[in-house]
Each structure stands twice: as structure tokens, then as C-alpha cells.
C-alpha positions in Angstrom: 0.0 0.0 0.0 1.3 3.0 -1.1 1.4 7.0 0.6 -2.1 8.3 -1.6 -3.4 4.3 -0.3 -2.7 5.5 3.2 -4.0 9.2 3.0 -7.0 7.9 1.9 -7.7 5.1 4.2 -7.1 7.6 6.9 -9.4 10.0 5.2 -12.0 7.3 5.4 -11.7 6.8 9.3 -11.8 10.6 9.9 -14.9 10.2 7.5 -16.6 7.5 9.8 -15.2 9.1 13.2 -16.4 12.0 11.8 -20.3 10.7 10.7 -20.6 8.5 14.1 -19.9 11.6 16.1 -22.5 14.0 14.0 -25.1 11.2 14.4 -24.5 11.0 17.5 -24.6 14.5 18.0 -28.3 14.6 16.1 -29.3 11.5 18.9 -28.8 14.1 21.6 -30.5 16.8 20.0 -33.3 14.3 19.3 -33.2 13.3 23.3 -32.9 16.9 24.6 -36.3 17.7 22.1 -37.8 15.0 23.5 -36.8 15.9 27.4 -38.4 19.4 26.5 -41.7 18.2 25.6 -41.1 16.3 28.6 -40.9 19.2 30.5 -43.7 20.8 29.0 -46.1 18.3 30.2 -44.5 18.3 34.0 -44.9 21.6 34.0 -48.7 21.6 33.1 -48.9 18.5 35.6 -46.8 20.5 38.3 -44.8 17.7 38.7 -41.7 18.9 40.5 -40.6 15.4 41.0 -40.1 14.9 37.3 -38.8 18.4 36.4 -36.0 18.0 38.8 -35.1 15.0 36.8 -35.7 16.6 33.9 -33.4 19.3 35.0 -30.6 16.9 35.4 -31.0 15.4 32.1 -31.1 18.5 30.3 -27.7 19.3 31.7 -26.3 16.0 31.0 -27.8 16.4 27.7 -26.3 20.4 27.2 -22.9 18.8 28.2 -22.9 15.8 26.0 -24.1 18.1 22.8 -21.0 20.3 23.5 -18.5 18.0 23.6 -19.6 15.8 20.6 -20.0 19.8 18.7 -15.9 20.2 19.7 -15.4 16.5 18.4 -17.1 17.4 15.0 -14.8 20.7 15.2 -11.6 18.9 15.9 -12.8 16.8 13.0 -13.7 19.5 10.6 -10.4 21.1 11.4 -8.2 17.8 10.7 -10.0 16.9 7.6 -10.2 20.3 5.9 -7.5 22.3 7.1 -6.6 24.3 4.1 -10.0 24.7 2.6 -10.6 27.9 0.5 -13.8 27.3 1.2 -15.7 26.6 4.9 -15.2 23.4 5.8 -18.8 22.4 6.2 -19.0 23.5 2.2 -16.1 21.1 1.8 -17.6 18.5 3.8 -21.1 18.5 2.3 -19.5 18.9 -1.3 -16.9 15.3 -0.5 -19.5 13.3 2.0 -23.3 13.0 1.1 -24.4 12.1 4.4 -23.1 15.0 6.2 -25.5 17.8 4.2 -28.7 15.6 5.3 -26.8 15.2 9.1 -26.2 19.2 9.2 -29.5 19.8 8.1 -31.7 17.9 10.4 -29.2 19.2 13.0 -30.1 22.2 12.1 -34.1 21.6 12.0 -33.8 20.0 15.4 -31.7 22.8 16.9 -34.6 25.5 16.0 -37.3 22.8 17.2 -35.5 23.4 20.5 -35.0 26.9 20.7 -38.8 27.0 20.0 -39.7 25.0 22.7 -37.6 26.0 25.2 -39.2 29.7 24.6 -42.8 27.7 25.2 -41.8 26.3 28.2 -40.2 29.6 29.4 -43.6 31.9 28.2 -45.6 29.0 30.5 -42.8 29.1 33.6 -43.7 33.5 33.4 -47.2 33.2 32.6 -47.7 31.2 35.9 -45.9 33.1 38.0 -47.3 36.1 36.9 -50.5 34.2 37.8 -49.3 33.3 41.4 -47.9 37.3 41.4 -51.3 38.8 40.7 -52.9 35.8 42.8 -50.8 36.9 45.8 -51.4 40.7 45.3 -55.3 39.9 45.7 -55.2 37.9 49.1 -52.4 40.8 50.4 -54.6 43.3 49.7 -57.4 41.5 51.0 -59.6 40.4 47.8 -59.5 43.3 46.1 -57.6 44.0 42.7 -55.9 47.0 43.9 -53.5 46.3 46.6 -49.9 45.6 47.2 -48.8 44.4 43.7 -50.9 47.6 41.8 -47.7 49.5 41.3 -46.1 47.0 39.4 -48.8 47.3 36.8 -50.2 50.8 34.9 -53.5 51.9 36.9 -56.6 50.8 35.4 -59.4 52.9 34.8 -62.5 52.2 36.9 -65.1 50.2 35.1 -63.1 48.6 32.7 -61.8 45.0 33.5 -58.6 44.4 34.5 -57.4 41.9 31.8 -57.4 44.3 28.9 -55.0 46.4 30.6 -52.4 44.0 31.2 -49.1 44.4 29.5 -48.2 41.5 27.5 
């Protein structure tokens, strides 16, 4: 075997080093989707049991997604070091699998950031509940009370909800 038989066989373990890495990098994504939707449905259970849990996984999950996203750098790096182009051009244009890897990595990274902002709008939309639920007993069942100057005054016949800031 000559030097080019070499190169390339070493080419082709960076290659499969490189796609079990991303694929396992997508796994993860997939998991930390799935521990959000997870979450979702503790959170409209209120069960704090499960979203401690949850809370652990998530970070185990967070960890493990940044280490395997430094592996696929190191990888990028090694296999395409003096690329005119970005190496994820390079990679896509040489390996078939990595466009379709990088773009449901991509599609599952935005599925997160989505509902991760869900969860959060549901996590202030029930405290804000529990704020506004607490200003009523302080203030001894009426609306205006302790809590009123944390919101604009409302006029006096009109209901309260249409003048809450969003």
C-alpha cells in the first residue's frame, strides 16, 4: 500500500469518526427535544418530582451536545485544514451524508430553541398568575393592593385583563 493508499484510508476513518460523532450529536439533539416536551407536560402537571429530573438530564444532555460539537470541530479542522472554502461547504461537497446530518441538525436545533421559549412563556405566565394571585389575598380580595404599582393603573369600570401588558 502506497502513501495516496494511506491518506485515503485515513481519510476514510476521519470520514466514519467524523459521521458517528455527528449522528451521534443529532441522537442528543433528538433526546434533549424529546426531554423538553417532557418538561412541558410536567410543568402543566406541576410535577416537581419529574422536572428535577428533567433538570438533570437536560444538563447532562447540554454537556454531551458540546463535547460531541468540539469532536465534529476537531474533526472539521483535521480533515479540511486548508480549505478555500468553509469546511462544512467542503464536507457536504466530498460526504453525502453530512448535508442531510447538518441539516436535520439544524431543524432539530430551531425545534428546541422553540420549545424552550414555550416552556419559558408557560414558567412567566404562571408566576405572573401566582404574582397577581398573591397581590389579591395581600390586599385583602381586592384588585388593587400591594402588587398595583407593578402594573399601569386601570381605569375604573373597565376589566382588569385588557390592561395588562403583554
Amino acid at each position: 500500500m502506497g502513501l495516496n493508499g494511506l491518506v485515503r484510508k485515513k481519510v476514510r476513518a476521519s470520514e466514519s469518526g467524523m459521521q458517528g460523532t455527528y449522528r451521534r450529536q443529532v441522537d442528543l439533539l433528538e433526546d434533549l427535544r424529546d426531554c423538553l416536551e417532557l418538561e412541558r407536560e410536567s410543568l402543566i402537571n406541576a410535577d416537581v418530582d419529574q422536572l428535577w429530573e428533567l433538570m438533570r438530564r437536560k444538563h447532562t444532555l447540554l454537556t454531551d451536545i458540546q463535547r460531541t460539537g468540539i469532536e465534529i470541530k476537531s474533526f472539521m479542522a483535521r480533515c479540511f485544514p486548508d480549505s478555500e472554502e468553509s469546511a462544512r461547504t467542503s464536507a457536504s461537497r466530498q460526504w453525502p451524508w453530512f448535508a442531510e446530518l447538518n441539516r436535520r441538525s439544524g431543524l432539530l436545533k430551531e425545534e428546541i430553541r422553540r420549545r424552550l421559549g414555550e416552556n419559558t412563556a408557560f414558567i412567566q405566565d404562571t408566576l405572573s398568575f401566582f404574582d397577581d394571585l398573591i397581590g389579591i389575598f395581600v390586599s385583602g380580595g381586592s384588585t388593587m393592593g400591594a402588587y398595583n404599582h407593578l402594573t399601569r393603573p386601570v381605569e375604573a369600570k373597565a376589566p382588569r385583563i385588557y390592561h395588562r401588558e403583554v
